[in-house]
C-alpha positions in Angstrom: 82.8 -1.7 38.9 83.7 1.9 39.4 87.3 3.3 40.6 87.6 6.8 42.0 90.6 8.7 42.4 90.3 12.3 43.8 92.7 15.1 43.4 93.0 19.2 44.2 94.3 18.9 47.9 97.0 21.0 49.5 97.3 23.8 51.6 95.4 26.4 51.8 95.5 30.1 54.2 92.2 30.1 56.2 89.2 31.7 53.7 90.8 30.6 50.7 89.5 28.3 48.6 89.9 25.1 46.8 88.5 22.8 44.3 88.8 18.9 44.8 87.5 16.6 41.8 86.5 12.8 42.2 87.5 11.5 38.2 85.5 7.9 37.8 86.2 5.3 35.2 84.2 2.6 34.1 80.9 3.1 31.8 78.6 3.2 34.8 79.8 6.0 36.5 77.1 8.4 35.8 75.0 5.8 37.3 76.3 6.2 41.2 75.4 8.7 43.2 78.4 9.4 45.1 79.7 10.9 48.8 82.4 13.8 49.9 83.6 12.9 53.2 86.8 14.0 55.4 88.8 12.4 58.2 90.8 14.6 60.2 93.5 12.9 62.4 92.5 10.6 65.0 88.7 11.4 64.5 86.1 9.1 62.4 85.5 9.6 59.1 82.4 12.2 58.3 79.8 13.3 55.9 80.9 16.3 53.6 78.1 15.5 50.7 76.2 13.7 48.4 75.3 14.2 44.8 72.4 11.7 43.0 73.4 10.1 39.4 72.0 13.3 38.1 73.4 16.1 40.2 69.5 16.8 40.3 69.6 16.2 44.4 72.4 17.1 46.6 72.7 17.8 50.4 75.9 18.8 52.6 76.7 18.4 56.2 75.7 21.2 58.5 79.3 22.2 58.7 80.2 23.1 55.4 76.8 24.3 54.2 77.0 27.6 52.7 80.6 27.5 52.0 81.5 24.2 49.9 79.2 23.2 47.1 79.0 19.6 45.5 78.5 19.3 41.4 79.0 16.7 39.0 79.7 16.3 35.0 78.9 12.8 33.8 80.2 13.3 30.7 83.6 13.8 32.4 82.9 11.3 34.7 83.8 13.9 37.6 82.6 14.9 40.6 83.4 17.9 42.1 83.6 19.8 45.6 84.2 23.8 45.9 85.3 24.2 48.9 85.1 28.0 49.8 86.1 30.4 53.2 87.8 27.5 54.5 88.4 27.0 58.1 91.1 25.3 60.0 89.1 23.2 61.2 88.1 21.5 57.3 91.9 19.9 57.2 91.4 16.4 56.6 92.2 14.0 53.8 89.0 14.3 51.4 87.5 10.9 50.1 85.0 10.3 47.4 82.5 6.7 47.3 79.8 5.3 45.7 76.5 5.2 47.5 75.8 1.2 47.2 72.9 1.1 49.4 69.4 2.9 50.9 69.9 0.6 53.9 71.9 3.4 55.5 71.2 7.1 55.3 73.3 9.1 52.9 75.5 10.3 55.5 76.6 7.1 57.0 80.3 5.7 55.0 78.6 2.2 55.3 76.3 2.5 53.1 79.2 3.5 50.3 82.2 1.7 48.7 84.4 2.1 45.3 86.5 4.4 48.0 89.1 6.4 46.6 92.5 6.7 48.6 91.9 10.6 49.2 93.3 13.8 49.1 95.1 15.9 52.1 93.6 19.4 52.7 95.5 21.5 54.9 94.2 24.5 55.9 96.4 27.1 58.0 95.8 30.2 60.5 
C-alpha cells in the first residue's frame, strides 16, 4: 500500500509558474506509475499526466502540453509536475494516484487509486 500527499499549490498571476510534488511512502513506491489530474469547480475530474515506474514514458493532456512537464525521483519517492505560462483556466485542486490497472486507458481516474487529498491552484488575470 502506497499513500500520496501532494503539495506546492497556491496562487499564481497568469504565466507564472509553479511546481507541485506528489511525496509517496511505502517501499513500493517506485513501483506505480502514477497520474496528475485537476478538478476545477463543478466540472469532472481530468487527465493532467502520467509518468511509468521509471519516468522512462510519460504523456500529458492536450491542454497542458508544452507548458507543464511530469518527472519523477524514486529515490525521493516524488513525483513532480512543472507547471509553466499558466493560464486561468489550469485553477483546480491538483491530485496525484496510482495507476492500478490497464483495464482503463491512462487518462481515465478509474483505472487509479492511493488518491491523494490534493492541492488548490489558483491562477489569476
Amino acid at each position: 500500500q502506497v499513500q500520496l500527499v501532494e503539495s506546492g499549490g497556491g496562487l499564481v498571476q497568469a504565466g507564472g509558474s509553479l511546481r507541485l510534488s506528489c511525496a509517496g511512502s511505502g517501499r513500493t513506491f517506485s513501483n506505480y506509475a502514477i497520474g496528475w489530474f485537476r478538478q476545477a469547480p463543478g466540472k469532472d475530474r481530468e487527465f493532467v499526466a502520467f509518468i511509468n515506474w521509471s519516468g522512462g514514458n510519460a504523456d500529458s493532456a492536450d491542454s497542458v502540453k508544452g507548458r507543464f512537464t511530469i518527472s519523477r525521483d524514486n529515490a525521493k519517492k516524488a513525483v513532480y509536475l512543472q507547471m509553466n505560462s499558466l493560464k486561468r483556466e489550469d485553477t483546480a485542486v491538483y491530485y496525484c494516484a496510482t495507476w492500478r490497472t490497464s483495464y482503463y486507458t491512462r487518462n481515465d481516474p478509474r483505472g487509479y487509486d492511493n488518491w491523494g487529498q490534493g492541492t488548490l491552484v489558483t491562477v489569476s488575470s
